[in-house]
C-alpha positions as CSV (number, residue, x, y, z in Angstrom):
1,X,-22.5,-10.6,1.8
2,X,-21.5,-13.4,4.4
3,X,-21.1,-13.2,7.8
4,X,-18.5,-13.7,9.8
5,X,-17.6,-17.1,11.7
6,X,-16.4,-16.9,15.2
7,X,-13.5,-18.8,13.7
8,X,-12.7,-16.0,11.4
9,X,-13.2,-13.5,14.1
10,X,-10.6,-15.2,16.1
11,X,-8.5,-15.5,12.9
12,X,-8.7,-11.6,12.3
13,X,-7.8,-10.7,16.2
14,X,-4.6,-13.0,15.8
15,X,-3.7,-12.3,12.7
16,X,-3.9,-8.0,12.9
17,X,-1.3,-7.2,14.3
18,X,0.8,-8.9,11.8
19,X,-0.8,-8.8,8.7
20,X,-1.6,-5.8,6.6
21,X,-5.2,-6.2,5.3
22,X,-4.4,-6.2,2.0
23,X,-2.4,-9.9,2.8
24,X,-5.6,-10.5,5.1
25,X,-7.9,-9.9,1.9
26,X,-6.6,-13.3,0.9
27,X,-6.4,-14.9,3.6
28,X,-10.4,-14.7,4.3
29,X,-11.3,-13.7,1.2
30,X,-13.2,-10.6,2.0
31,X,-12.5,-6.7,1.0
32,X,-10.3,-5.0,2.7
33,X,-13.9,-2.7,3.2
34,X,-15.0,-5.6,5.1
35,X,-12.4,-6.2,7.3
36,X,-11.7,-2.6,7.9
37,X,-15.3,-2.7,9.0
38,X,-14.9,-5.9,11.5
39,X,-11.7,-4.4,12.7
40,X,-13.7,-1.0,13.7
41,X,-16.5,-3.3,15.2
42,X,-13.9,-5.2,17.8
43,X,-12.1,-2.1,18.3
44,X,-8.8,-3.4,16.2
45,X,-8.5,-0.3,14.4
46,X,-7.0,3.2,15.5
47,X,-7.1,4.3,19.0
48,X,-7.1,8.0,17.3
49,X,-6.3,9.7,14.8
50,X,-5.3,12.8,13.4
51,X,-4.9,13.1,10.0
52,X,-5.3,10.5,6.5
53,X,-2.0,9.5,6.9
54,X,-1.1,9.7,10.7
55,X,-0.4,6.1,11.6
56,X,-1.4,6.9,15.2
57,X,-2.3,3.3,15.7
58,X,-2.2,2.4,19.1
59,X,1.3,1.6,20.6
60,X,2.4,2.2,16.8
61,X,5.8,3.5,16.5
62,X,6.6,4.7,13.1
63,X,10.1,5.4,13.2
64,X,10.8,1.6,14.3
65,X,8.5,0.2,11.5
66,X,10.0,2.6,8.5
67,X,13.6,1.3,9.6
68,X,12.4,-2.0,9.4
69,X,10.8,-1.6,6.1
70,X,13.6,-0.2,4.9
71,X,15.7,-2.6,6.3
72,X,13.7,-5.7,4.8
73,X,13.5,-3.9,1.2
74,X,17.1,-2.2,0.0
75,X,16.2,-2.9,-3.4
76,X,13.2,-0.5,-3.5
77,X,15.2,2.3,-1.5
78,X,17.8,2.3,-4.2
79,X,15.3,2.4,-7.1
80,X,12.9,5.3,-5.5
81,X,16.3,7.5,-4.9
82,X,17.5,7.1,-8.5
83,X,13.7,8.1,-9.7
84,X,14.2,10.9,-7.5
85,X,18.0,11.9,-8.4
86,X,17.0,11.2,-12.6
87,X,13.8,13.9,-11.7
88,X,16.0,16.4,-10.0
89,X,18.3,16.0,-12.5
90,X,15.8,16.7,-14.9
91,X,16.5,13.3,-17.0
92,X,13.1,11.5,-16.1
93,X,10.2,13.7,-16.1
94,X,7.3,13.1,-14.6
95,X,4.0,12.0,-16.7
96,X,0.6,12.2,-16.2
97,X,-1.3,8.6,-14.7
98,X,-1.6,6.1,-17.5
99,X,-5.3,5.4,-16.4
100,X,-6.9,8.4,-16.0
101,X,-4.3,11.6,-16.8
102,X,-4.4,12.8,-13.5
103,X,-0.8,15.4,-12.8
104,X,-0.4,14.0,-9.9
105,X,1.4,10.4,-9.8
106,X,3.9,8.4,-8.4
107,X,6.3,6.1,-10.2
108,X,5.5,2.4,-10.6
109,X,8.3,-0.1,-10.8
110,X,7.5,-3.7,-13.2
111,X,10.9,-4.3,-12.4
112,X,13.3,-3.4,-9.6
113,X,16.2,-4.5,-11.5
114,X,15.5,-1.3,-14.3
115,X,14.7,1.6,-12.1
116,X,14.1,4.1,-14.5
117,X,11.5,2.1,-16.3
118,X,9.0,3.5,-14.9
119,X,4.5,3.6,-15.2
120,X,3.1,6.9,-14.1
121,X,0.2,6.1,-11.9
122,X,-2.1,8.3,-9.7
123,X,-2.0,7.1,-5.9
124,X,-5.7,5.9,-6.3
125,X,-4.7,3.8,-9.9
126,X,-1.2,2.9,-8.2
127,X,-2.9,1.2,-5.2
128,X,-5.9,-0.5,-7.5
129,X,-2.4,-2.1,-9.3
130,X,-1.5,-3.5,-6.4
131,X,-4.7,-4.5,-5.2
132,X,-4.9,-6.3,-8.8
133,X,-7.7,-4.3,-9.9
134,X,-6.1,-2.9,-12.5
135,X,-3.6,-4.7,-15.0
136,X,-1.1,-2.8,-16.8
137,X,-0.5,-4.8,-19.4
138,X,-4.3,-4.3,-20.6
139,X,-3.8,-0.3,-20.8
């Protein structure tokens, strides 16, 4: 385990507010466990917090950051609400996580351009995808 230069200190306080760690995992080359851990150390992190998935960050607001998301990414909108209408609908049913069989999963686009093809993946599998712990084309 390295330590951290001031140089990447300053880095990480510029780049926080910005960046999601996941992008900063790259950029320093660090787990996001690491930088999680520096952010806590410098006081970066949450000013409180009230649930797993609260997003009480300090002068966070979530409305404004969903619209923007939503605004920067019409192509996954349009994709999750056709995986939603096809499940209500009842013609895509929902499968058990291709890594571990877990019931319950979320739907995991290859492609945005077919958005009914569709990998089952647990939330903990589905983010190790991303991260590029896991690559689906070995399972």
């Amino acid at each position: 385990m390295r330590r951290w230069t001031d140089a990447e200190i300053e880095l990480l306080i510029e780049l926080s507010p910005t960046h999601k760690n996941i992008e900063m995992t790259e950029i320093f080359g660090r787990s996001v466990h690491s930088l999680e851990s520096m952010k806590r150390r410098l006081g970066l992190r949450m000013a409180t917090r009230k649930g797993d998935r609260s997003g009480n960050f300090k002068d966070f607001d979530r409305n404004r950051w969903k619209r923007a998301y939503r605004k920067a990414h019409p192509e996954q909108r349009k994709v999750m609400k056709a995986v939603r209408e096809a499940k209500d609908a009842g013609t895509l049913i929902q499968g058990v996580c291709v890594v571990c069989g877990s019931e319950k999963t979320v739907a995991h686009h290859e492609d945005y351009s077919k958005p009914l093809s569709v990998v089952w993946l647990c939330r903990k599998h589905h983010r190790h995808v991303h991260l590029g712990l896991i690559n689906l084309d070995d399972i």
